[in-house]
N, C-alpha and C positions, 0 to 999 in steps of 0.2 A: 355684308355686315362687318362690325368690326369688336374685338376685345374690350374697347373701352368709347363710350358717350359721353358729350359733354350737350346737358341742356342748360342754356337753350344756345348755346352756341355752335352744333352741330345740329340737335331739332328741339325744335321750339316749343315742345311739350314733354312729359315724363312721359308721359305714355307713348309717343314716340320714341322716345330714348331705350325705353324698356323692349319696345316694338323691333327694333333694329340693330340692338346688340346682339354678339352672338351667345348662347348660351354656354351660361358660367362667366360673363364679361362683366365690368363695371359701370355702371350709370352715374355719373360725377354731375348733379344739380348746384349750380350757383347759387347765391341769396337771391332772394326777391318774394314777391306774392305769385302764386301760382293757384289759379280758382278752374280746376277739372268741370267739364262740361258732365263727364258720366267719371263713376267709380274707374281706378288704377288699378288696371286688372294685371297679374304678375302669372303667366303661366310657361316661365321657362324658370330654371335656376339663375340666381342673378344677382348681386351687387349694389344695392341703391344708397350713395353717400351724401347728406347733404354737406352743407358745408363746417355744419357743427360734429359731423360725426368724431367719434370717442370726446368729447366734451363733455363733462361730467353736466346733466341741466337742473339737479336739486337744489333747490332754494336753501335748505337745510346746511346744505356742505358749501354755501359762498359760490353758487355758481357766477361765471362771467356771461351767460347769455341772458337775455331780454325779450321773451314773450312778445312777438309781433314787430317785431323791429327786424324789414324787410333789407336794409344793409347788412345786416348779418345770417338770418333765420333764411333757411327754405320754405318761406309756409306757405303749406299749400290749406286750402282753406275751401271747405266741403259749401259754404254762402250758406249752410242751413238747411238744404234739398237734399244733398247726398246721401242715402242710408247708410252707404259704406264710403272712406275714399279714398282705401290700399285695400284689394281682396290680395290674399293671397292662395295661388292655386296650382304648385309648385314645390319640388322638392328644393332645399339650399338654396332659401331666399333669406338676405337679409338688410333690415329696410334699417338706417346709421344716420343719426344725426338731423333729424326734421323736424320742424312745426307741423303739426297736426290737427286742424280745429275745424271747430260750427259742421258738426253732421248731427240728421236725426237719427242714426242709428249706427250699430258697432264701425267707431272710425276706422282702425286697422283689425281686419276680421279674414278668418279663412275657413273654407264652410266644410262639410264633408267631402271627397272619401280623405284619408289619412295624407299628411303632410310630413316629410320628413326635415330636421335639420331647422327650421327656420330661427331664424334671428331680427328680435327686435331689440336695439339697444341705442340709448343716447337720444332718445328720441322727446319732445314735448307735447303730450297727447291733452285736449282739453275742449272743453264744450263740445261734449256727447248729450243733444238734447234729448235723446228718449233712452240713447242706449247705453249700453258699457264704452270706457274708451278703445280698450284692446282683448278682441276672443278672438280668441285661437281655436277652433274645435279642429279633432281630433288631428294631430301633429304628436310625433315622436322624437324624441332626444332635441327640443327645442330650448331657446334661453330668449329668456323675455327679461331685459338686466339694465340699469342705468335710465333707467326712461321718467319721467316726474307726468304724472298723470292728475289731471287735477278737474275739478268742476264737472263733474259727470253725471247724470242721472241716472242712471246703473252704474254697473259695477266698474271699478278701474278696470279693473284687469280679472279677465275671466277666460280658465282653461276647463274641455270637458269633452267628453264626448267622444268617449272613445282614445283619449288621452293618454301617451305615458311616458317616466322618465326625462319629465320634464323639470328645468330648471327657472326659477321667478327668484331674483336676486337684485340689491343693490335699486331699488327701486324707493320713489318717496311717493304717497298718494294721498289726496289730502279733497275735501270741498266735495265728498262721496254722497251722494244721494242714493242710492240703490236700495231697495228691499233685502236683495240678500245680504250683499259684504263687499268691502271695498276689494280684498282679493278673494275671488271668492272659483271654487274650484271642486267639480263635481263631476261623475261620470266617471275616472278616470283614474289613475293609479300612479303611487313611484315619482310623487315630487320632493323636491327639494326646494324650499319655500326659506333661504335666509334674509338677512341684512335689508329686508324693507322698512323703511319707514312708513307709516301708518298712522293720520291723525285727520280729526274735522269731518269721523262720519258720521252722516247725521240722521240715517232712520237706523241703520240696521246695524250688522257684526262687522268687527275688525279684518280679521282671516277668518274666512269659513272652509273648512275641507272636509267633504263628504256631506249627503245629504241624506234624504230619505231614500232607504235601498241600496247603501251605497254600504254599511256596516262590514262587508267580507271583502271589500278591495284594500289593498293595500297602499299608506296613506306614504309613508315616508318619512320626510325629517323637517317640520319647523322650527327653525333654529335662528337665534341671534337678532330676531324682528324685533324694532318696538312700537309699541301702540298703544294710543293716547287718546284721551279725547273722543270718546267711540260711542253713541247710544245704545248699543246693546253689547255682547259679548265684546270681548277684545281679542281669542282667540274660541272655535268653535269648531271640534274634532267629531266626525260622523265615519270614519274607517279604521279600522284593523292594521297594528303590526304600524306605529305610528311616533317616532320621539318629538318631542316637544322639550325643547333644551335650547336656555338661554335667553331668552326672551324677555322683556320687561314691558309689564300690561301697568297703565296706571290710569286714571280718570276716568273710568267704561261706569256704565250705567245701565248694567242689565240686569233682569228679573230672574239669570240665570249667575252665572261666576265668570270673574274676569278670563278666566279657562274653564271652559266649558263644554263635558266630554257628554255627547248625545247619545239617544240611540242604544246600541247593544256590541259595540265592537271592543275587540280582544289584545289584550299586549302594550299597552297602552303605556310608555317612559314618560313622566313631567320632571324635567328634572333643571337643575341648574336657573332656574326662570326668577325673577324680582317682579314678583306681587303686591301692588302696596294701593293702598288710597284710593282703591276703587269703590262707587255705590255714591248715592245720596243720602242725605240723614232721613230716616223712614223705608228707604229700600230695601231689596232684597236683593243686593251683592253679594256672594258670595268668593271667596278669592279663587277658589277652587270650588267648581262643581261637579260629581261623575253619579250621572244617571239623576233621571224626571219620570214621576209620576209612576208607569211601571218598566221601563227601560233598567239596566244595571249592566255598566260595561263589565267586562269580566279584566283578571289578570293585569290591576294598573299597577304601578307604584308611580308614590313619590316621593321624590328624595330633592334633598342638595338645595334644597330652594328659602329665599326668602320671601311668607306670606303674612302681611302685616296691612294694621288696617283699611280693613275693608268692614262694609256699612251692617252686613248682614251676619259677620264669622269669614273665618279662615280657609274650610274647609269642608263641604258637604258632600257627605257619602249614602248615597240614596238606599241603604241598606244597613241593619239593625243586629244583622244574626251572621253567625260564622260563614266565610273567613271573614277576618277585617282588613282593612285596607292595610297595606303598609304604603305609611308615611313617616316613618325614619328620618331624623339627623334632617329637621328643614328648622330653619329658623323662624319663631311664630312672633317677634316683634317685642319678648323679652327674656333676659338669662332665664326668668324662673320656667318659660312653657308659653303654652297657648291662653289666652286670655279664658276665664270660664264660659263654655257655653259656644264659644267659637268655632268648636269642631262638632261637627253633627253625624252619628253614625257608628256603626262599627269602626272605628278607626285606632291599627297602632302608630300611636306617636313618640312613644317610647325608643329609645334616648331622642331626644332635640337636641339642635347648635343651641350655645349658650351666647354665643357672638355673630351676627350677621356673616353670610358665607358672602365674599364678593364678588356676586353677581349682579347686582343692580350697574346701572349705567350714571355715569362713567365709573370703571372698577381701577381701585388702584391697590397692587397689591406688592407690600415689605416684606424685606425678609424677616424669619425667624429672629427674636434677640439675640443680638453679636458678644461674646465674651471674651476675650483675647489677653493676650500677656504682652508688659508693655516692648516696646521697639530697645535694644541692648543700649544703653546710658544715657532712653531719654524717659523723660515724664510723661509720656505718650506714645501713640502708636499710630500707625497710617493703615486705616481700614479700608477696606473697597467692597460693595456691596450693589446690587442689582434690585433695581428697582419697573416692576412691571407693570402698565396701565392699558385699559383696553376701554374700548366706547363701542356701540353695536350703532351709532348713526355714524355720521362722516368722520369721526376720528378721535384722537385727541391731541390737542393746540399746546398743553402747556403741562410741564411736572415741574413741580416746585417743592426742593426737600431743605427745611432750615436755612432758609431764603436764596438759595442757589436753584437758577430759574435756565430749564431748558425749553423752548421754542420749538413748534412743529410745523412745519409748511412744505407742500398743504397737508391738510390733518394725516393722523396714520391711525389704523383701527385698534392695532396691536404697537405698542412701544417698549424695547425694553434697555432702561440705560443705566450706566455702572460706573457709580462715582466712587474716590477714593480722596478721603480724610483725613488731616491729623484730629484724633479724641485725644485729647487729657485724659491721664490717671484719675479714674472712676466710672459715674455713669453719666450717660448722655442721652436725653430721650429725644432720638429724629421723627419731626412729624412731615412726610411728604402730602401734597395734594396733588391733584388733577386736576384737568378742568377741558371737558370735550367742545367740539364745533358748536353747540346747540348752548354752550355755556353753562350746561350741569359741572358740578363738582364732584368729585369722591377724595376719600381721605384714608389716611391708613398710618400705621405708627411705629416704631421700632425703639428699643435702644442698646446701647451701644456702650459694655463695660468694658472696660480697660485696668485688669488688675496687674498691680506694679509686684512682677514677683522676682526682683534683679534686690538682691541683700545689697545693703551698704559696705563699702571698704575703710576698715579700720586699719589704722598703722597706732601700734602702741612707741611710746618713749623708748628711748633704750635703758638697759640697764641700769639700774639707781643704785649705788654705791655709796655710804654716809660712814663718818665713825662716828664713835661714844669714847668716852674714857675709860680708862680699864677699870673695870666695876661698875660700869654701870649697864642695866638689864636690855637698854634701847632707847629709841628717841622717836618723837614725831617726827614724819616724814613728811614734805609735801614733793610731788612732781607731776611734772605736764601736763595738761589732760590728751588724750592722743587726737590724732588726728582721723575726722571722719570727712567721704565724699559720701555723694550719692545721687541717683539720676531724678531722685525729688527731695524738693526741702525738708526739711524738720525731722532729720533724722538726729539724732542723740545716743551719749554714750553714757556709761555708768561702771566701775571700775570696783571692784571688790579685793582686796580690803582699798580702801577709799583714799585718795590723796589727803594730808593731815592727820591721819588717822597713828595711832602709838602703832610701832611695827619694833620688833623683840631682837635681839642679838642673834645673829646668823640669817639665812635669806630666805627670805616670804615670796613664793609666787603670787602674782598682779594678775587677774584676769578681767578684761575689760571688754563689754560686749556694748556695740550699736543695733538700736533699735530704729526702723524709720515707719514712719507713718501706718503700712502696711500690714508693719509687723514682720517684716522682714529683720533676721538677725544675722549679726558677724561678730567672731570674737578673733583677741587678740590676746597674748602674755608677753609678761619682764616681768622680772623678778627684781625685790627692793636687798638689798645686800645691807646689813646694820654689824658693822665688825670696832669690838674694844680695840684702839688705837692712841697711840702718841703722835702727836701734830708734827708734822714736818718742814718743816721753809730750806728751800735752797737758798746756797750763800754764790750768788754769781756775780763775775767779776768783768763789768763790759768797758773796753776801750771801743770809742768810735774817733771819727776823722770828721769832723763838722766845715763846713762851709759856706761862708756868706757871700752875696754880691750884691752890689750895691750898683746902681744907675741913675746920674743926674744932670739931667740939661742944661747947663751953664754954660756963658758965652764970657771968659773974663780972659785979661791978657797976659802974656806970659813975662812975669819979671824977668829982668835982661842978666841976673846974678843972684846967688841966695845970699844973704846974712852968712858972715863967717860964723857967729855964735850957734846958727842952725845946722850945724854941722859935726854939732857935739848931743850927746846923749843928753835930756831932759834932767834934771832932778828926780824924776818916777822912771828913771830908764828906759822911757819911749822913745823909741828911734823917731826921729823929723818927718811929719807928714804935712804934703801940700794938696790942697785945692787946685789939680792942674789947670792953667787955663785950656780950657780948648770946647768943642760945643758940647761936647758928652762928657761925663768921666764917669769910669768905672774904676770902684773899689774891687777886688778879691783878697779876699782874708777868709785864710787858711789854719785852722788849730784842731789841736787832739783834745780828749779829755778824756779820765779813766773814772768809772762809780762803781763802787762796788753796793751792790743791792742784795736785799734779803727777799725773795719771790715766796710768798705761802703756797704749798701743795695740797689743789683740794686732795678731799676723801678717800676718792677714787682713784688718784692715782700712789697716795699712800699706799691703799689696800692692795694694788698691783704690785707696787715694789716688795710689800712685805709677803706677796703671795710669790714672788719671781726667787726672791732669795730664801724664804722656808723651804724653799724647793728647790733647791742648790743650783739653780740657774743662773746664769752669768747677767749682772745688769749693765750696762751701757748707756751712757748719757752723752747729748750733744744740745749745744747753743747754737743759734743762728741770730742773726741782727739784718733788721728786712730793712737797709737805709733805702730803697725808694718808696717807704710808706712814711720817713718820717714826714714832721709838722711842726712849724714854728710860729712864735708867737710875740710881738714886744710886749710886757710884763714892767710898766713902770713908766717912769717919765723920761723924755730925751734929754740931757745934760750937756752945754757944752763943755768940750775940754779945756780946763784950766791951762793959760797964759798960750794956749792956741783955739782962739775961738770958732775957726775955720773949721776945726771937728767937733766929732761930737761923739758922746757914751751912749751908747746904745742897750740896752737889757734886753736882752733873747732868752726865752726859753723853748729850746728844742725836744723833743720827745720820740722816741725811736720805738719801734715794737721791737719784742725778742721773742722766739720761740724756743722752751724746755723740750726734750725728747729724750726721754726713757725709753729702753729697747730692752726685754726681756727675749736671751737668743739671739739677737739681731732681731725679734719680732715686735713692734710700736705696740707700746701696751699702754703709752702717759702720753699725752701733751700740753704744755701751759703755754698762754700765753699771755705776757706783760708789757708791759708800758713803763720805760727808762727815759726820765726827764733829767736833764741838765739845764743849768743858770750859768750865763757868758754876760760880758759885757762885752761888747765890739767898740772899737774907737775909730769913728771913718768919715771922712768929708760927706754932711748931710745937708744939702742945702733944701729950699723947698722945690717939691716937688720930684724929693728923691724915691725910685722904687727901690724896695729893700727884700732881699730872699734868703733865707736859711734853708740848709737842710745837711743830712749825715749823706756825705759822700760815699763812706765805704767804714765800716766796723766787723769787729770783732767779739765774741764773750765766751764766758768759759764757767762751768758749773766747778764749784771747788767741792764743797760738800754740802749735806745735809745736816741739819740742826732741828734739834727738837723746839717747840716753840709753846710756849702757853696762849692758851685761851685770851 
C-alpha cells in the first residue's frame, strides 16, 4: 500500500483508493461522476480530498463551484438507492471537498460505537430523500465546518448519540425539510454550534439542541448563527449550562419564540442576539420564549440583546411569581422601553438600552464622539479614528465613512480600519456604513469637534508720541490699528482708550486686545505720549553733485574747420557746443548745486530731543544724502537754444532723499526723512530720439540748526 492514492488514476474507485491506502494516507479523487454500487465504507484513519477541498461551496459567500458540474466536482452520486454513501467507521477521518447527492437515507453517516476526530468540511451534501444529509452519531472532538447542505428531507446536519465536544461551524443549510431542525442535535453534550447560516426550513426549528430527556446535559455555546426564514422556532434550547450569544433570528414563525428555551434546564445566557421581525400578523411569536405550559427553566438571564418586533411580544416568561427574570440592559425596539404588553411574566427589565446595542447583522460600530484642539497654526486638525464592522454570514465587502469607500475581497467577518482626516474648526458629524456579502447594511455615527484653542497674535503700534502747545490740556490722537494673525479667520481687535479718541497731556497706556471666533484672547500695550511743545524745523544746508547724460544716434559729417566766430564766448557766456558728427553722441554735463531747506521735526522726535537735553545728555546730529535713490524728471517744455539751434534747454528736476539723525549719547533716538528737489536747466545736443538720464552723483548736507516754527 502506499501514503497517498490517486482515483481513479491509481484505482478506479473510492473505495478502492480508501481499500489500499495505508492508514493515515491520503486519497486524492479527480473531478468527475462517480455512482458507488454499495455505500463508502472508511474503516481505517484516512484522508479523502476531492478536488474542491478547502473551497469555501456556500452560495451565500459567492462561491466559485457549480453543483453537478463533473469538470470540476467529485460527485459521487448515491442514483437514489443508497441509504448511506460515506459510512464512517473510524477514528481521524476526514472526507474535503466533494459532491454528495441522491441517497434515501443519511448521505455521510457514522453509526455507533464512538468515533473520534472526524472531519467533514468543504463538502456539498444534497438530496437526502428520506434522510438527514450528514449524522454523525456518537463521535468525539469532531468538526463538521464549511459544508452547504441543501434540499434534504430530514435534517441537514445531525449530531447525537452519545456525542461530545463537538464543533458544527461555518456551514450554510437551506431547502430543510425535516420534522425536527435543520441543525438539529441531541443525545449529546459540549457543542459549539457557530457561524451557520440557516434559511428555507420548511416544517420545523432552526437549531434545535437538546430534546426530551436531554434537560441535565450540558449544551454549550450557540454563537454567531443566523437564521431566517424558518417555520417554527429559529433557535430551540432543551439542555443545561448553555450560551446563546450573538445570533440574529429573523422571519421564524413559531407558536413558541424565535428563541425558545424548553423543557426544565438550568444556567441558561441569551445574550448579545438581534431579535427582530419574527411571527405572522395573528401569531403567536414570541421573540423570546423560556418555559411551556408547566416546564420553567430555572437561572436564565438576558442581557445585551436586541428584541424588536415580533408578532406576539418581546419576551415570555412562563412564570408569574418570584424570582423574575432578569432581563436587563436589552434593547426593546424604543428609547422609552418595551412596547405595552410585550413582556409576559415576572420579568425585570429594568434599566433597558435606550439605543440599539450593535448586534444585528451587519454591525458596524464608531468611535466614541472625538473632541480635540486644533493642529498648532492651522484651522483644523488631522484626526485618526477606528472604525469596526462585523457580519456573522460570509463577511463584510464594504465600509463606507463620509464617502471614502473601502473594499473587502473576499469578504472578512470581522474588519477593523483606521482612517485619518483633516476636520475644520468645529463640528463634523461622520456617518460610516457597512454593507455584508448577503447585501445587508448597518450604520453607525460619530462626530468629530475640533475646538480652536490657539489665541490669536497681536502686535500693537509702537509708541505714539504727539505734541500740544504750551497750554493746552491734549489732543485727539488717532494711530494704527495693530496688527492681528491667526490660525482662523475673523479674528478682531479692539483698543482701549480707542484710536481718535481726546488723550490728556502726559502718557496714557493703550491696551489692545484680539478676540477670534473662538473666543480666544491676546492683548497687547503702547503707550500714547501727548507732551506741551514748540514746533521745531531743521534748517539743513545740502550741496549735491548732479549728473546728466545724454545719448543720441546721429549719423552727420564732420565739418572740415569751425567758424572762427565759434571760438569766442556766446553773448550768455556759453562756451561753443557742437552736434559731433559721428554715429552716437554722447553728452556729460556735470554741476553742483547748494539748497538750503527748512525740514519740520515730527512730535516725536521733538519730544526726544527735549527729553535728551532736560536731561543733560549730549545731542548729536548727522545728515546723510542717499544719491543712488535719487529721481529725475523733465518738468516743462524742450527749447531750443538761441542762435544755436543744434542744442537745446532742457528743464530737470532732480530730487534726492536725505536722512536727519539725532543721537542722544551716541544712542538714535530721531530719524527724518526728506525729499530735496532742485530746478536745472541743461543745454545739450538733443536731437530725436535722444535718451536722456539725470541723477545725484555724490552729495553732501549738514544740519545747521534748529528753529521754532508755527503752526
Amino acid at each position: 500500500m502506499a501514503t497517498e492514492v490517486y482515483v481513479p488514476t491509481d484505482y478506479p474507485t473510492i473505495q478502492e483508493g480508501i481499500d489500499n491506502v495505508d492508514p493515515g494516507g491520503t486519497v486524492y479523487v479527480e473531478a468527475g461522476l462517480y455512482t458507488p454500487a454499495a455505500s463508502i465504507t472508511i474503516t481505517k484513519p484516512v484522508t479523502i480530498l476531492g478536488p474542491q477541498a478547502d473551497v469555501d461551496p456556500r452560495p451565500i459567500c459567492s462561491t466559485t463551484r457549480i453543483p453537478g458540474d463533473p469538470t470540476t466536482e467529485a460527485i459521487v452520486d448515491g442514483g437514489g438507492a443508497l441509504s448511506n454513501i460515506f459510512i464512517i467507521q473510524a477514528d481521524d477521518v476526514t472526507i474535503n471537498g466533494f459532491e454528495v447527492r441522491n441517497g434515501n437515507g443519511d448521505l455521510i453517516y457514522s453509526p455507533v460505537p464512538i468515533k473520534f476526530r472526524p472531519i467533514v468540511s468543504y463538502n456539498i451534501v444534497h438530496n437526502s430523500l428520506t434522510d438527514e444529509g450528514i449524522q454523525l452519531r456518537a463521535i468525539r472532538d469532531g468538526l463538521i465546518t464549511y459544508n452547504h447542505v441543501y434540499d434534504t428531507a430530514g435534517d441537514a446536519i445531525n449530531v447525537c448519540c452519545g456525542s461530545t465536544n463537538n464543533t458544527i461551524s461555518y456551514n450554510e443549510v437551506n431547502n430543510i425539510r425535516s420534522g425536527n431542525a435543520a441543525l438539529y442535535f441531541y443525545e449529546a453534550s459540549d457543542f459549539i454550534i457557530e457561524q451557520n447560516i440557516v434559511h428555507d426550513v420548511r416544517i420545523n426549528d432552526g437549531i434545535k439542541l437538546g430534546d426530551s430527556g436531554d434537560d441535565n446535559l450540558t449544551g454549550g455555546v450557540i454563537r454567531n448563527n443566523i437564521v431566517y426564514d424558518v417555520a417554527q422556532d429559529g433557535i430551540t434550547l432543551r439542555m443545561s449550562n448553555t450560551l446563546i450569544d450573538g445570533n440574529e433570528i429573523y422571519n421564524t414563525r413559531s407558536d413558541n419564540g424565535a428563541i425558545y428555551i424548553d423543557g426544565r434546564p438550568d444556567s441558561i445566557s441569551i445574550t448579545n442576539n438581534c431579535v427582530r421581525d419574527n411571527g405572522e400578523p395573528g401569531g403567536l411569536t414570541y421573540g423570546v420564549r423560556i418555559g411551556k405550559d408547566g416546564n420553567l427553566p430555572t437561572n436564565v438571564l438576558v442581557t445585551g440583546n436586541n428584541i424588536f418586533n415580533n408578532i406576539a411580544g418581546e419576551l415570555f416568561y412562563n412564570s408569574s411569581i418570584p424570582p423574575a427574570l432578569d432581563a436587563e440592559d436589552n434593547w426593546w425596539g424604543d428609547a422609552s422601553g418595551p412596547p405595552p404588553g410585550s413582556i409576559v411574566g415576572n420579568v425585570d427589565y429594568f434599566p433597558f438600552l435606550t439605543e440599539p446595542a450593535q448586534v444585528c447583522n451587519p454591525n458596524i460600530l464608531c468611535p466614541d464622539d472625538i473632541i480635540v484642539s486644533n493642529d498648532p497654526g492651522q484651522c483644523s486638525a488631522v484626526v485618526s479614528y477606528e472604525v469596526t464592522a462585523r457580519s456573522n454570514d460570509c463577511g463584510i465587502v464594504e465600509i463606507t465613512c463620509n464617502g471614502n469607500t473601502q473594499t473587502f475581497f473576499p469578504p472578512q467577518q470581522e474588519v477593523t480600519i483606521t482612517e485619518e482626516k483633516t476636520f475644520i474648526v468645529g463640528t463634523t458629524d461622520v456617518t460610516c456604513t457597512t454593507t455584508n456579502a448577503s447585501g445587508d447594511q448597518g450604520e453607525c455615527s460619530f462626530s468629530v469637534t475640533v475646538n480652536d484653542t490657539e489665541p490669536p497674535v497681536i502686535t500693537c503700534p509702537a509708541d505714539v508720541v504727539v505734541g500740544v502747545g504750551p497750554g493746552e490740556p491734549g489732543t485727539i490722537v488717532n494711530f494704527p490699528n495693530p496688527t492681528v494673525t491667526d490660525n482662523c479667520q475673523g479674528a478682531t481687535a479692539d483698543c482701549t482708550p480707542s484710536s481718535g479718541d481726546f488723550f490728556p497731556v502726559g502718557t496714557t497706556p493703550v491696551t489692545c486686545t484680539a478676540t477670534d471666533a473662538s473666543g480666544n484672547k491676546s492683548q497687547c500695550t503702547f503707550s500714547v505720549r501727548v507732551a506741551q511743545i514748540n514746533q521745531l524745523s531743521a534748517d539743513v544746508l545740502v550741496r549735491i553733485t548732479n549728473e546728466v547724460d545724454v545719448t543720441a544716434p546721429i549719423t552727420l559729417e564732420l565739418p572740415t574747420e569751425l567758424p572762427s566766430d565759434q571760438l569766442t564766448f556766446t553773448q550768455n557766456n556759453v562756451p561753443p557746443s557742437y552736434c559731433i558728427n559721428a554715429n552716437k553722441v554722447y553728452d556729460w554735463i556735470v554741476f553742483c548745486s547748494t539748497e538750503r531747506v527748512t525740514i519740520p521735526l515730527p512730535d516725536e522726535c521733538i519730544v526726544a530731543i527735549l527729553d535728551c537735553q532736560n536731561a543733560g545728555q549730549t545731542i548729536t546730529k548727522t545728515c546723510r544724502v542717499l544719491s543712488d535713490e535719487s529721481t529725475f524728471d523733465i518738468v516743462g517744455t524742450i527749447q531750443p537754444f538761441p542762435q544755436q539751434p543744434e542744442l537745446s534747454i532742457v528743464p530737470i528736476e532732480i530730487s534726492v532723499p536725505i536722512i536727519l539723525t539725532y543721537r542722544c549719547n551716541n544712542e538714535c533716538i530721531c530719524t527724518v526723512e526728506a525729499i530735496v528737489t532742485t530746478h536745472d536747466e541743461v543745454i545739450v545736443c538733443y536731437p530725436e530720439d535722444t535718451s536722456f538720464e539725470a541723477r545725484v552723483r555724490d552729495g553732501s548736507c549738514r544740519i545747521i540748526r534748529e528753529i521754532e516754527t508755527m503752526d
